[in-house]
C-alpha positions in Angstrom: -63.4 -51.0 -6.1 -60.7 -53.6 -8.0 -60.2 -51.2 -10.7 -59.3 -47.9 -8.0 -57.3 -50.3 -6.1 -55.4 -51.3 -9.0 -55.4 -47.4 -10.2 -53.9 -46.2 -6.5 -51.4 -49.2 -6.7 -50.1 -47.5 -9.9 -50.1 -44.3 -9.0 -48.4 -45.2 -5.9 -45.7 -47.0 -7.5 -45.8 -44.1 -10.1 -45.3 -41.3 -7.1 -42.2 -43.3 -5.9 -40.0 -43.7 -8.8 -40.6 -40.4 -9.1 -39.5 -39.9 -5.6 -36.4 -42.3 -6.5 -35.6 -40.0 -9.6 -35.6 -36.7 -7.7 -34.0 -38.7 -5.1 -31.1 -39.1 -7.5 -30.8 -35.8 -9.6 -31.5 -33.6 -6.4 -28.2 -33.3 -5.3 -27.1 -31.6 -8.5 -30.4 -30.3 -9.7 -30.7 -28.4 -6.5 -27.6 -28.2 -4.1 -27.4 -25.0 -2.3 -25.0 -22.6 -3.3 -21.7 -22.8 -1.4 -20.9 -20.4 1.1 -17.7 -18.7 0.9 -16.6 -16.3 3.4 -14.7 -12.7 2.2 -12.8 -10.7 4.5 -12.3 -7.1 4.1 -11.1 -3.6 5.7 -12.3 -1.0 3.6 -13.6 2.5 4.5 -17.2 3.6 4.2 -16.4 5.2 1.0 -15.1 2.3 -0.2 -17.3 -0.3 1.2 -20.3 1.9 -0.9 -18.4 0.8 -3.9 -17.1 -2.4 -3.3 -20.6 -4.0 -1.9 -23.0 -3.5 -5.0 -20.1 -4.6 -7.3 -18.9 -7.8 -5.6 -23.0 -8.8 -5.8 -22.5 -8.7 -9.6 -19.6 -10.8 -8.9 -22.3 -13.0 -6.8 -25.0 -13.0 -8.9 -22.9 -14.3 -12.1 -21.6 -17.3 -10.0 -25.2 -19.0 -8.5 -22.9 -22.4 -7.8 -21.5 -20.2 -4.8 -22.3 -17.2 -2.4 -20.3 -14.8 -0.4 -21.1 -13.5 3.0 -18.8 -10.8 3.4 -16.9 -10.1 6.5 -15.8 -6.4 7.9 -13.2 -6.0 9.7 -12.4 -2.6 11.2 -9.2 -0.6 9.7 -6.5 -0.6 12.5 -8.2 -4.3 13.4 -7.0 -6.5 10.8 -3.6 -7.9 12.2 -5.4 -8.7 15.3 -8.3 -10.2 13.8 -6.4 -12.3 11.4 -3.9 -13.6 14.0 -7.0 -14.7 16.3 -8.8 -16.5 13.6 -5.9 -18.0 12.5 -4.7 -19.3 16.0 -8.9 -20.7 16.0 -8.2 -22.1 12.7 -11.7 -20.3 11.8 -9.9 -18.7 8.7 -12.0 -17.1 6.2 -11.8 -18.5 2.5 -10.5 -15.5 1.2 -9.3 -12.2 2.7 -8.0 -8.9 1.1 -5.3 -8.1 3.3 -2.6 -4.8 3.0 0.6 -5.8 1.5 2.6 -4.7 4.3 1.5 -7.3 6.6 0.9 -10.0 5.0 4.3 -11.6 5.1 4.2 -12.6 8.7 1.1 -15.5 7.8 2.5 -16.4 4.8 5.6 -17.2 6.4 3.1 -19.4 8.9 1.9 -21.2 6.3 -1.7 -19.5 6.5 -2.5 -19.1 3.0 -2.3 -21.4 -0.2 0.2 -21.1 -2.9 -1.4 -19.9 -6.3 1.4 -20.4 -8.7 -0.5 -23.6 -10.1 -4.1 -21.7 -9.6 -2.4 -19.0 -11.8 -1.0 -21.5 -14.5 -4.2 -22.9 -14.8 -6.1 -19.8 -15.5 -3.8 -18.1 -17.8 -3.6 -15.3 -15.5 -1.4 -12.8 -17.3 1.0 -11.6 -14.2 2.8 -9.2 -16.7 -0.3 -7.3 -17.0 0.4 -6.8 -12.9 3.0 -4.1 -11.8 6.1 -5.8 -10.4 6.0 -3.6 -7.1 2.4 -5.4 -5.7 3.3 -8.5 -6.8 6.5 -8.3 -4.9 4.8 -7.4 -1.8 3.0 -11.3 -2.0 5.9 -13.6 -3.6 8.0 -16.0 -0.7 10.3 -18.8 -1.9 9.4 -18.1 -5.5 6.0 -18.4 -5.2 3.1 -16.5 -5.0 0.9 -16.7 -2.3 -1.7 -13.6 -2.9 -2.8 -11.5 -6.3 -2.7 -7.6 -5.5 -5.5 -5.6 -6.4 -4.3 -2.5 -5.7 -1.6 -0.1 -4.6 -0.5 3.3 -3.5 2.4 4.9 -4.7 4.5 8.0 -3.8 4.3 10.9 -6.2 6.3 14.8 -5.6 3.4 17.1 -4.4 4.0 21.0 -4.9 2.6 23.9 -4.2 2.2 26.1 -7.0 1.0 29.4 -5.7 4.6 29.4 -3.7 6.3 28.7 -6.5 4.7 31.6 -8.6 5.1 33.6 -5.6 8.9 33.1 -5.4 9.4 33.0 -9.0 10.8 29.9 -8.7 10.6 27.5 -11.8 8.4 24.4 -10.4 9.8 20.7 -10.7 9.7 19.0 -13.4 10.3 15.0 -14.7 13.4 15.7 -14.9 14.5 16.9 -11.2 16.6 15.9 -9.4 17.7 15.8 -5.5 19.6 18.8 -5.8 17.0 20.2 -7.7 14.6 20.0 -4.9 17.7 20.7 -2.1 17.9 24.0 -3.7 14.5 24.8 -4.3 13.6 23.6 -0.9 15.9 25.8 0.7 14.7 28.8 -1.3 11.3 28.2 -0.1 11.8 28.1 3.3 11.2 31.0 5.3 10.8 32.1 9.0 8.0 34.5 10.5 9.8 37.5 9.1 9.9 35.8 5.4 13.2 35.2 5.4 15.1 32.6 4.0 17.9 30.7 5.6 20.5 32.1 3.2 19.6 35.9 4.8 21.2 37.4 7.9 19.0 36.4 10.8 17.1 34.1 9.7 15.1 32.3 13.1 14.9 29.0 12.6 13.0 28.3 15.7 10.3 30.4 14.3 9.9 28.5 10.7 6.8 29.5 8.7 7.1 27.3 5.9 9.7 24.5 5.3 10.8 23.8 1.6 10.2 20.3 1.7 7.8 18.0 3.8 10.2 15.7 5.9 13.7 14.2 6.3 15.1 10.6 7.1 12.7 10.0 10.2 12.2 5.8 10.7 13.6 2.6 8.3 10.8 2.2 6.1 12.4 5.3 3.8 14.8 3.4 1.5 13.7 4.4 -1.2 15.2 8.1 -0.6 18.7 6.5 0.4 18.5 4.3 -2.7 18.0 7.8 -4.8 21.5 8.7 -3.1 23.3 5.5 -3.9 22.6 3.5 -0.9 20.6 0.5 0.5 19.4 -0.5 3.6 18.5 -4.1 2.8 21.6 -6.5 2.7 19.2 -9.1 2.3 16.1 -10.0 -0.3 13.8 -9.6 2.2 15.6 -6.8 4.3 15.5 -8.6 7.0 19.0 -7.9 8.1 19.6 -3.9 7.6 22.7 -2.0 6.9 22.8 2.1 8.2 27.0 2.1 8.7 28.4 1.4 5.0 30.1 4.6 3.5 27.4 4.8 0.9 24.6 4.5 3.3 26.0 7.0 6.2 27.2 10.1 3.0 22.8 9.5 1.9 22.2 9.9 5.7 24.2 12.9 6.2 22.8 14.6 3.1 19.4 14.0 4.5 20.2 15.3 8.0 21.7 17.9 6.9 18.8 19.5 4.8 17.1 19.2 8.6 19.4 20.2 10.7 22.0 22.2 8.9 19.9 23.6 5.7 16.4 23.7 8.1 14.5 23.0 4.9 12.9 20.0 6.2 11.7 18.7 9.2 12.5 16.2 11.7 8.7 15.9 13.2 6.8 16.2 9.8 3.6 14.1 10.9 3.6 14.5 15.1 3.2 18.0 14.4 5.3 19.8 17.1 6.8 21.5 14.8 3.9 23.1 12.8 1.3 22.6 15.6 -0.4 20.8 12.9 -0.2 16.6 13.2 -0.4 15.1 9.4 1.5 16.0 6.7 2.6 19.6 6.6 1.9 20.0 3.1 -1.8 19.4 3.5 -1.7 21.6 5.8 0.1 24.3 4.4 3.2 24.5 6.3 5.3 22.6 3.2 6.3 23.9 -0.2 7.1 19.9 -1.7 6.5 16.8 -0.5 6.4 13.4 -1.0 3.2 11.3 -0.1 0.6 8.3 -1.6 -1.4 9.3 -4.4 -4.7 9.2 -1.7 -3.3 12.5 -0.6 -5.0 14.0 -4.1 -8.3 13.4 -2.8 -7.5 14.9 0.7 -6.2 18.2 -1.4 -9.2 18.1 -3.4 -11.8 17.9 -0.7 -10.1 20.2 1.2 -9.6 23.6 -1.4 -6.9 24.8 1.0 -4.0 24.2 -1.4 -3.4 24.9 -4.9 -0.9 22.0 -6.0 0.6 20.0 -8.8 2.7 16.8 -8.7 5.2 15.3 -10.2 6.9 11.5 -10.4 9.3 10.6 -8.0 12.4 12.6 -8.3 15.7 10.9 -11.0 18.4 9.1 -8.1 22.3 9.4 -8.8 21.9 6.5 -11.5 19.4 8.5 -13.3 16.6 5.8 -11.5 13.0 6.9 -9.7 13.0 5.2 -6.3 9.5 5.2 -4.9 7.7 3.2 -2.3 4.1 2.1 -2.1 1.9 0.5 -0.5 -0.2 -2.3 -1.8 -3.8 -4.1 -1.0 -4.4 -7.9 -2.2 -6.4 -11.3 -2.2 -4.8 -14.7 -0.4 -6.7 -17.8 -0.3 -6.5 -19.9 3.4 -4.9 -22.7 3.2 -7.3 -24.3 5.2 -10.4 -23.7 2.9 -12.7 -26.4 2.0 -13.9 -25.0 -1.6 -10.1 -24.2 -3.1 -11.7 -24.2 -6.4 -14.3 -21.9 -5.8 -11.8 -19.3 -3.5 -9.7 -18.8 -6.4 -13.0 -18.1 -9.1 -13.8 -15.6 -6.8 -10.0 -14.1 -5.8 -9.8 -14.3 -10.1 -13.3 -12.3 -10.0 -12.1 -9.4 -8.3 -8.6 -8.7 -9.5 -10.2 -8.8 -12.9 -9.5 -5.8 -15.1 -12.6 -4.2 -15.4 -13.4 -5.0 -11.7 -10.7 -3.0 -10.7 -11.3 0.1 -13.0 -14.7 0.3 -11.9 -14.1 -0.8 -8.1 -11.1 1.2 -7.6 -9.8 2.9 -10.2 -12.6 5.2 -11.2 -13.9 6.4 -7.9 -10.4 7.0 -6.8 -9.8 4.6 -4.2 -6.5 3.2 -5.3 -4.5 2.7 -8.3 -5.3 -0.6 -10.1 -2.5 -2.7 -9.6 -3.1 -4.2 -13.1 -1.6 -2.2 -15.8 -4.5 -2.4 -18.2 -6.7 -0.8 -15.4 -4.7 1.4 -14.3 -5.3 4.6 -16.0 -8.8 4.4 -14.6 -7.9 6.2 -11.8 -7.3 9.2 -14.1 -9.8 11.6 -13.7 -9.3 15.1 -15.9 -12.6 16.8 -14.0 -10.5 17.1 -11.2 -6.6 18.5 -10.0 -3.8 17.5 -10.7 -3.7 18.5 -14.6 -0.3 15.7 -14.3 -1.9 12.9 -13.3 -0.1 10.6 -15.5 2.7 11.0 -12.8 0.8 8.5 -10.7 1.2 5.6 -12.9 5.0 6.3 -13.7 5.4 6.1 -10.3 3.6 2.7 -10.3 6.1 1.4 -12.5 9.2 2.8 -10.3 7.7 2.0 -6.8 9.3 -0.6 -4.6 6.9 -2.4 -2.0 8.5 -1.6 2.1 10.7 -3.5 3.4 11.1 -5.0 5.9 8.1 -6.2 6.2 7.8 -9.5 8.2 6.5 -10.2 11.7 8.8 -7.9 13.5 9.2 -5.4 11.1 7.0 -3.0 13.1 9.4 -3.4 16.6 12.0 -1.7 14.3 10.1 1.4 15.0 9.7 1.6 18.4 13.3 0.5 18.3 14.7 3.4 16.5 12.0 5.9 16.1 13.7 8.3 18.8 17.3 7.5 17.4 15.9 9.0 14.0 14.8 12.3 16.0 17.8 12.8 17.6 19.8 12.3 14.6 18.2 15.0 12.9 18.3 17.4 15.7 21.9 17.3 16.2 21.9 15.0 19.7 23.3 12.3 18.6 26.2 12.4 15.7 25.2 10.8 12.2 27.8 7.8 12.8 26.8 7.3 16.4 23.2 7.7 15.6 23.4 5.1 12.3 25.3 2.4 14.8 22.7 2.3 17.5 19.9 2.5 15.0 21.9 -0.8 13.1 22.4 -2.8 15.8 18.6 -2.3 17.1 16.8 -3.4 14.0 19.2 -6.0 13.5 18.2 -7.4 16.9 14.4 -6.6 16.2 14.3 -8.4 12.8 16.6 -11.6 13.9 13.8 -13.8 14.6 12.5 -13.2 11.3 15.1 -14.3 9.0 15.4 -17.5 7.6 18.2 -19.6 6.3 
């Protein structure tokens, strides 16, 4: 009995320094993974992509986990501003370009310059146009992952069928002026350069749209204008000489040359809402680069493109539209948040995630001919990523950048139609973005 006492009073003293020991190295032996929280707004398409390769990303990085949080597309202003009024932020969200000025400007999200610094991050390797879309007071507050620029979209059975030479790289303006009025022809197939020519009864415009809302700079910058006075365009200038002559030529491929339209997405013009080139109704266009895989699923329209036509100054001027990570400022793991924003605006993330099922262009120059796919039209797909390096993030595009539209969206229409005069029309449309934007600009 003395010598099992004195066995069990060993062992007993042997079971709790062992307890003491575990007790010790547990916390780093076996701490949980930390949870970060992800937001995205991606498409089904999309989502089928994105989910089996951001659990790679998960299963490389066992000191952390990622519960993923979708947020319908249309939702995500909404959604952001209510969680950031709850101050329930997630760690990291992917949030579109175009609206994420608004929280920066709230201080929602953390500055990554240092992050950046740190990591050797190469931003060079980024086109400038995305990373535009997420720099405030020269810093940079979000990494874009990827973006959408404009590319010339043409039809080439017209073009064959008019025996019209199609656009090249080299076009310009007055190129396509010429060519669009060529290619626009009434019921009766005729042209607005014959006698009688109906233009209430158009069949096919020459080219896909005018000068319809404020987001189309780019197009008066081609003509030697600008509507941004300021960096961030938050004050706007329609009246200057240069701005009003790019206006007027415009307008008058709508209203005087009727080789455009004034309604080119409502659709009371063709009958058709969307783009009437998808649909037919359009010889040229301009639209994002996701309108190839609209074309292609749809085998309605044979098509090539083209880059985005040479300005005055022998310039492209293109917008796009961008996509991008931004830590909260209010995350507990900082350090992890950026391993995992670094993770997926890696290069081969984004030619795998993005660029090769054709969901958007890598914004990362060394991925971005991933989204080049020769088994499928356009043969010129290389036109995509010189427009990449021309394209020019919208501005404005701060908290009350969408007002502006409801502000001026009818004084556009009636521009174009003839009811109001171009200098008329341009002061109106001035002075009511103006107003719109004021409480957005900053001293």
């Amino acid at each position: 009995m003395g010598l099992s006492a004195r066995v069990l009073r060993l062992l007993g003293a042997s079971l709790v320094a062992t307890l003491i020991v575990i007790g010790c190295a547990g916390p780093e032996a076996s701490r949980a993974p930390i949870r970060l929280r992800l937001q995205v707004s991606l498409t089904a398409d999309e989502l089928n992509t994105f989910r089996p390769a951001l659990q790679r990303i998960d299963d490389a990085n066992p000191s952390w986990s990622v519960a993923l949080e979708e947020v319908p597309q249309g939702s995500e202003v909404e959604k952001v501003t209510t969680l950031l009024a709850g101050n329930d932020m997630p760690d990291v969200l992917r949030l579109q370009g175009l609206t994420v000025q608004q929280w920066i400007r709230r201080d929602a999200f953390a500055d990554l310059d240092d992050r950046i610094a740190g990591a050797n991050l190469d931003l060079t390797d980024f086109y400038e146009g995305p990373l535009a879309q997420f720099r405030f007071d020269d810093s940079l507050w979000g990494i874009p992952d990827t973006a959408t620029p404009e590319v010339v979209y043409y039809n080439t059975a017209v073009f064959a069928d008019a025996d019209i030479d199609p656009p090249t790289d080299q076009w310009t303006y007055e190129d396509m002026r010429e060519a669009a009025v060529a290619l626009t022809v009434d019921t009766q197939g005729r042209s607005p350069a014959d006698e009688g020519f109906d233009s209430d009864s158009i069949e096919r415009w020459g080219w896909n749209g005018g000068i319809t809302y404020f987001w189309q700079n780019a197009f008066i910058k081609a003509l030697g204008g600008d509507l941004c006075v300021n960096a961030d365009c938050t004050e706007m200038d329609f009246t200057s000489a240069a701005n009003r002559e790019a206006f007027e030529w415009w307008v008058s491929l709508v209203r005087d040359d009727h080789a455009a339209l004034h309604d080119p997405y409502g659709g009371s013009q063709t009958g058709v809402p969307g783009d009437p080139f998808l649909a037919g109704r359009a010889a040229m266009g301009s639209n994002g680069s996701f309108a190839i895989g609209q074309l292609n699923a749809a085998e309605t329209v044979e098509y090539e493109i083209v880059p985005p036509f040479l300005g005055l100054d022998g310039t492209r001027y293109t917008p796009l539209s961008t996509n991008g990570y931004v830590m909260s400022a209010a995350t507990e793991h900082p350090e992890e948040a950026w391993q995992l924003i670094a993770a997926l605006v890696d290069a081969g993330f984004l030619g795998e995630t993005w660029g090769q099922p054709g969901h958007g262009v890598p914004a990362r120059r060394s991925a971005a001919s991933s989204v080049i796919d020769d088994s499928h039209a356009p043969a010129n797909q290389e036109a995509i990523l010189t427009a990449m390096e021309a394209g020019e993030v919208f501005r404005p595009n701060t908290a009350n950048a969408g007002s502006v539209f409801g502000a001026t969206v009818d004084l556009f229409t009636q521009m174009n139609t003839g009811e109001l005069e171009i200098a008329d029309a341009l002061a109106q449309i001035e002075a009511a973005a103006n107003e719109a934007l004021a409480p957005d600009r900053t001293e």
